[in-house]
C-alpha positions as CSV (number, residue, x, y, z in Angstrom):
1,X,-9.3,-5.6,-3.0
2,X,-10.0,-9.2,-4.0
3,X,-10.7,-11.7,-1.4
4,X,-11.4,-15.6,-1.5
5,X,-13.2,-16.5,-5.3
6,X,-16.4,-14.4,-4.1
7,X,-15.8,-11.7,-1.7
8,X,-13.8,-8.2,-1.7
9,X,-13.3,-5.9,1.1
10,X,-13.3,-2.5,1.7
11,X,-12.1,0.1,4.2
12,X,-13.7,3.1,4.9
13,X,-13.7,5.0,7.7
14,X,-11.8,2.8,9.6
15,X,-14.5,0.2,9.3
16,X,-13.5,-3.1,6.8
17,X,-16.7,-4.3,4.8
18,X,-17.2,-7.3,2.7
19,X,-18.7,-7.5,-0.8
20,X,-19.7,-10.3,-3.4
21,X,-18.1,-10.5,-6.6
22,X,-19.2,-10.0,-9.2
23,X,-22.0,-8.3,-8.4
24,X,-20.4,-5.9,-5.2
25,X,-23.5,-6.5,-3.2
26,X,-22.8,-5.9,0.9
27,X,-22.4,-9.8,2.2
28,X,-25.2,-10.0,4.5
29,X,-25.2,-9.0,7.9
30,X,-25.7,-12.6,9.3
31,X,-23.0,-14.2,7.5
32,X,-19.9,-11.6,8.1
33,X,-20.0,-8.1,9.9
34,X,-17.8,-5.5,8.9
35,X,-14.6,-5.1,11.4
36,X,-14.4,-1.7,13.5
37,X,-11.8,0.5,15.0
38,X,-9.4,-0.5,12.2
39,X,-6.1,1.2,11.9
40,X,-4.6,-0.9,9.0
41,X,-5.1,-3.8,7.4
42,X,-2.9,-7.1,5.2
43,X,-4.1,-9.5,3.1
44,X,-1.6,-12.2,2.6
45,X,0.2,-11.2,-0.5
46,X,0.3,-15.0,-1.4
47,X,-3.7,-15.0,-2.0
48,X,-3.7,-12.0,-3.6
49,X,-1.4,-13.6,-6.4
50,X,-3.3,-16.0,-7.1
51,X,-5.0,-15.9,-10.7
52,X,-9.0,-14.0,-10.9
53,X,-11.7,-16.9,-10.2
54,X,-13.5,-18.2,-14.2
55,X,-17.0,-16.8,-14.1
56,X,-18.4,-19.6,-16.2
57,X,-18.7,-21.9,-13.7
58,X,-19.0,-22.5,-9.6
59,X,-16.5,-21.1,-8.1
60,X,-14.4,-23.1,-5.5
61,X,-14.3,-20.9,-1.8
62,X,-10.4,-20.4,-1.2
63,X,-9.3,-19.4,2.3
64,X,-7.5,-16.4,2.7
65,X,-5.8,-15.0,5.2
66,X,-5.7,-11.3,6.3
67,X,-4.3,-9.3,9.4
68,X,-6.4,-6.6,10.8
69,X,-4.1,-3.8,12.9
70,X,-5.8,-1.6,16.0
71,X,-4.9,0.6,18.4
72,X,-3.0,-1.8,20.6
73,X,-3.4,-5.4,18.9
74,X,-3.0,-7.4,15.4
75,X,-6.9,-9.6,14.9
76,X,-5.9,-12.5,12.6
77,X,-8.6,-14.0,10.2
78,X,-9.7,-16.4,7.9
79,X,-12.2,-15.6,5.0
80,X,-13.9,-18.7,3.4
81,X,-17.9,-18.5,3.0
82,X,-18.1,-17.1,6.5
83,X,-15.8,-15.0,8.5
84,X,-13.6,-16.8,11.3
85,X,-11.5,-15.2,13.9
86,X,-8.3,-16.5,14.3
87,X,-6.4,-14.9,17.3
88,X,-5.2,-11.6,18.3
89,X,-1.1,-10.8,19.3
90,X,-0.6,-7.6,21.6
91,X,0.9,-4.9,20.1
92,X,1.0,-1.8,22.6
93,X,3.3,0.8,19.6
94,X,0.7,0.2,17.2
95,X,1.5,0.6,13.6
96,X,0.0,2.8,10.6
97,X,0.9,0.2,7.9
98,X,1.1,-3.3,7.5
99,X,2.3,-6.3,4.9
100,X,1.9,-9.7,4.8
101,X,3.6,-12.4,3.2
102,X,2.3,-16.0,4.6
103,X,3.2,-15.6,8.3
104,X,5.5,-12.9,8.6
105,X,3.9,-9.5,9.1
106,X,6.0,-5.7,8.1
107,X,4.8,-3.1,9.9
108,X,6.0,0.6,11.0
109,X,4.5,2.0,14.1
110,X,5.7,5.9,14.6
111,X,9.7,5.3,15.0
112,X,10.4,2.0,13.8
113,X,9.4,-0.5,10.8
114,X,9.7,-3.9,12.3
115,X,8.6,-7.8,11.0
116,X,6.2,-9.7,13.1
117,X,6.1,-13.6,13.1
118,X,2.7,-14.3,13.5
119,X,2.9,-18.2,14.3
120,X,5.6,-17.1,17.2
121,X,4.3,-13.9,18.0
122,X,7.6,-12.1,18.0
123,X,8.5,-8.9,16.9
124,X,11.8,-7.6,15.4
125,X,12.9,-3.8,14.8
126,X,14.6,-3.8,11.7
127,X,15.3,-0.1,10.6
128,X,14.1,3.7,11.8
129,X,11.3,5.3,9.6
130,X,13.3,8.7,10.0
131,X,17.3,8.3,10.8
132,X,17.2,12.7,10.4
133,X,18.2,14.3,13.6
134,X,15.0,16.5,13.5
135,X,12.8,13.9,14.4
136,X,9.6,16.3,14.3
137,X,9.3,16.4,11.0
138,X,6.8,13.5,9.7
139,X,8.0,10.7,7.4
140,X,5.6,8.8,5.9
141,X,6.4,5.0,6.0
142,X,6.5,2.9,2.8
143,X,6.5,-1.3,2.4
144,X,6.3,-3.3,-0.6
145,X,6.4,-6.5,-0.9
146,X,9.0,-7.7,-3.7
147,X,8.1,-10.9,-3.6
148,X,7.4,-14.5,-2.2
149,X,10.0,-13.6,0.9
150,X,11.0,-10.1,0.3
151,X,9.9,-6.4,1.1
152,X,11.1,-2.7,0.4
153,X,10.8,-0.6,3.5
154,X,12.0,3.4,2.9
155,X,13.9,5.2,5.3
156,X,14.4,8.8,5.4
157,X,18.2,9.9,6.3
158,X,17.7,13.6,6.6
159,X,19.3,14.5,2.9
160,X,17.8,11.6,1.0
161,X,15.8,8.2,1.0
162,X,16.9,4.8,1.1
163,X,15.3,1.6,0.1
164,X,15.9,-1.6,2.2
165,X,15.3,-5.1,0.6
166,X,14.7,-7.3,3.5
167,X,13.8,-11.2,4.0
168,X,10.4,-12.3,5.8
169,X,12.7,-12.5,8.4
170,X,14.1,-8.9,8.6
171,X,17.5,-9.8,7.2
172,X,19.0,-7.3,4.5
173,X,19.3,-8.9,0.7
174,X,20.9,-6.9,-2.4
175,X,21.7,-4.1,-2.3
176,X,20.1,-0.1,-1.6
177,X,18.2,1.9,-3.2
178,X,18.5,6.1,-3.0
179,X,16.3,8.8,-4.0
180,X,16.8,12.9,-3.4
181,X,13.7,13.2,-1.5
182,X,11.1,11.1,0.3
183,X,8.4,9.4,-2.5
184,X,5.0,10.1,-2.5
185,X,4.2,6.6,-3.6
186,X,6.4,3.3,-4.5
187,X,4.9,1.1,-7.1
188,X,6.3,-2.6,-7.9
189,X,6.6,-4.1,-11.3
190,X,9.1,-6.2,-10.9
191,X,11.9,-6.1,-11.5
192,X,11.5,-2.4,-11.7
193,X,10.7,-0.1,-8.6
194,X,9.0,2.9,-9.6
195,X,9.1,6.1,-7.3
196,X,6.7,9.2,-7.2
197,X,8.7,12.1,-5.5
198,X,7.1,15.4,-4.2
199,X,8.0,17.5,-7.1
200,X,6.2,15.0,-9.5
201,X,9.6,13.2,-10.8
202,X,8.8,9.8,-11.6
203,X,11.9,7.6,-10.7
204,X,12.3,3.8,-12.4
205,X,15.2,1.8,-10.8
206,X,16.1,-1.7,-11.3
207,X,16.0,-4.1,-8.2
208,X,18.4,-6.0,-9.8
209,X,21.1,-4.1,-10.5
210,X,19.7,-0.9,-7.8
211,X,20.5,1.6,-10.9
212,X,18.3,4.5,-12.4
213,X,16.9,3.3,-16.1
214,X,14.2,5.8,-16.4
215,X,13.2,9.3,-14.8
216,X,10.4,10.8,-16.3
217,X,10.3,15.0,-15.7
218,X,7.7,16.5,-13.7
219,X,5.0,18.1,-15.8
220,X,4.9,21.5,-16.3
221,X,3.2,24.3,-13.9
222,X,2.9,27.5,-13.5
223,X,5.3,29.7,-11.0
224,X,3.6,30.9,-7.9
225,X,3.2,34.5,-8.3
226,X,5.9,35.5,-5.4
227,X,8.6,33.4,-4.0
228,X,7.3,31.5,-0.9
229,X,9.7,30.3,2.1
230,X,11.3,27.0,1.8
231,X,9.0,25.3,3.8
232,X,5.9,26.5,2.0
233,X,7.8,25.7,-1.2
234,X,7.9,22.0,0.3
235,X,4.2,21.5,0.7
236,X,3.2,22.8,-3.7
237,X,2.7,19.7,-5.5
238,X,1.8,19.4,-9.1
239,X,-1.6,18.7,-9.6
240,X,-1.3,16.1,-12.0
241,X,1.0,13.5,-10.3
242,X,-0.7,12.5,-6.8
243,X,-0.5,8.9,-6.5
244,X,0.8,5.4,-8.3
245,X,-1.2,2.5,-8.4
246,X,-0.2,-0.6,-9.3
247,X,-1.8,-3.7,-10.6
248,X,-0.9,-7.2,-9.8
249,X,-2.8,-8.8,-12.4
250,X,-1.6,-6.0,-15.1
251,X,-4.0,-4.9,-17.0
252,X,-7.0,-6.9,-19.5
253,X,-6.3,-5.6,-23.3
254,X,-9.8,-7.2,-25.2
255,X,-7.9,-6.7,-28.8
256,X,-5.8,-9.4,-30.3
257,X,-3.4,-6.2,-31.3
258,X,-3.1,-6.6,-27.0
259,X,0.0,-3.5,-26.0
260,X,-0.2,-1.9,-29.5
261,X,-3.9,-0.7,-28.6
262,X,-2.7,0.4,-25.0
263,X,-2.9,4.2,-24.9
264,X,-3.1,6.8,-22.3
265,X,-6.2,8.8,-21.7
266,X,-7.3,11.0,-19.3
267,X,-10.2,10.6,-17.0
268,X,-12.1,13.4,-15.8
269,X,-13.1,12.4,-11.8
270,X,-16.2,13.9,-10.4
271,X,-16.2,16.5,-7.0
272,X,-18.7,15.6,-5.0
273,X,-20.2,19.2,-3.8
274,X,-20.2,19.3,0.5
275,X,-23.3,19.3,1.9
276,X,-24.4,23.2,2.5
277,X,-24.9,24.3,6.0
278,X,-28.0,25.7,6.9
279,X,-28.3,29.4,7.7
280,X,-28.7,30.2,11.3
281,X,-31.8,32.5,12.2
């Protein structure tokens, strides 16, 4: 993801690196090492909004701000030509996801979602990932930020889904959203919330009104040859509907016709074969 008007980061492995733009060279050891031991990481939603740097000129060096989460700690940075260190605030749950709008941090650790001030280093529980009395089962946790002081944090009930709007602050604004089953993947495009649930139902609700306007069906498979139990029935997904991605800039259209020349194509993606094993003697 874009970073400052020359950089971009990556995380693999639980390693962040850092590349130039445009050319997505590795930025030289010397001048920023990559970050290790990372569980999650935030860029400041703020700095990712802001508009893509013209290439026909120098390019100014914006700061930006980012969070890095560990095992047991939140590292806060600033990216300009160099890499600086910031501070680091305890934080002995964890988390597996993180937010960030300006100063305020949304996280979810294993039981809870919870906002961070990072100038006061506080932290607030706001709402259970899972409310359902079987706690064993895992519930993936979900935040999107809505905008300049809002996110959408998911909470599974135990027969359906709710969305939360909540302030930077952690209180509750509008109203709730409610889907069937727990997404896969929650996309914004504002003002419309669009939800990706296991069985490949695409879900559009208005955050302005919290009402269905679109659901798009599930394309079709074929049956498994014999009836599996429930729970195996659970884990079949379609094959075609993984993931959503969104895109904050929306998307460059080089034709003056612009949307009338949009059109959906397919993409066929590459398997990389795994390396064969060598045969033992």
């Amino acid at each position: 993801m874009p970073l400052a008007g020359v950089h971009t980061i990556r995380y693999l492995n639980r390693v962040v690196h850092f590349y130039t733009l445009p050319s997505l060279d590795p930025v030289p050891l010397g001048i920023v090492k990559p970050i290790r031991h990372v569980v999650a990481f935030a860029v400041d939603h703020e700095h990712l909004k802001r508009p893509p740097p013209s290439i026909s000129g120098p390019v100014p060096v914006e700061g930006v701000n980012f969070s890095i989460i560990k095992r047991t700690g939140i590292a806060m940075y600033t990216m300009r030509e160099r890499l600086s260190f910031i501070k680091e605030i305890p934080l002995p749950q964890g988390a597996s996801i993180a937010r960030r709008i300006g100063h305020s941090l949304c996280i979810a650790d294993k039981e809870n979602y919870n906002v961070v001030d990072l100038e006061g280093a506080a932290l607030f529980p706001i709402i259970p990932v899972s409310q359902a009395q079987d706690s064993s089962i895992p519930v993936k946790p979900s935040i999107t930020v809505v905008g300049e002081n809002e996110y959408l944090i998911l909470s599974w009930t135990g027969g359906s889904t709710i969305g939360l709007f909540i302030t930077r602050e952690g209180d509750p604004v509008r109203g709730t959203l409610e889907w069937p089953s727990h997404p896969e993947a929650v996309c914004l495009d504002y003002p419309y919330v669009t939800a990706l649930l296991p069985n490949g139902t695409i879900e559009i609700h208005s955050i302005e009104t919290q009402s269905i306007v679109q659901v798009i069906s599930p394309p079709p498979s074929s049956s498994p040859p014999s009836s599996p139990p429930p729970s195996v029935q659970q884990a079949v997904r379609p094959r075609s509907r993984l993931n959503l991605i969104s895109s904050l800039s929306g998307y460059l259209v080089p034709s003056t016709q612009q949307s009338d020349k949009l059109r959906k194509t397919k993409v066929r993606l590459l398997r990389v074969p795994e390396p064969s094993l060598p045969v033992p003697t």
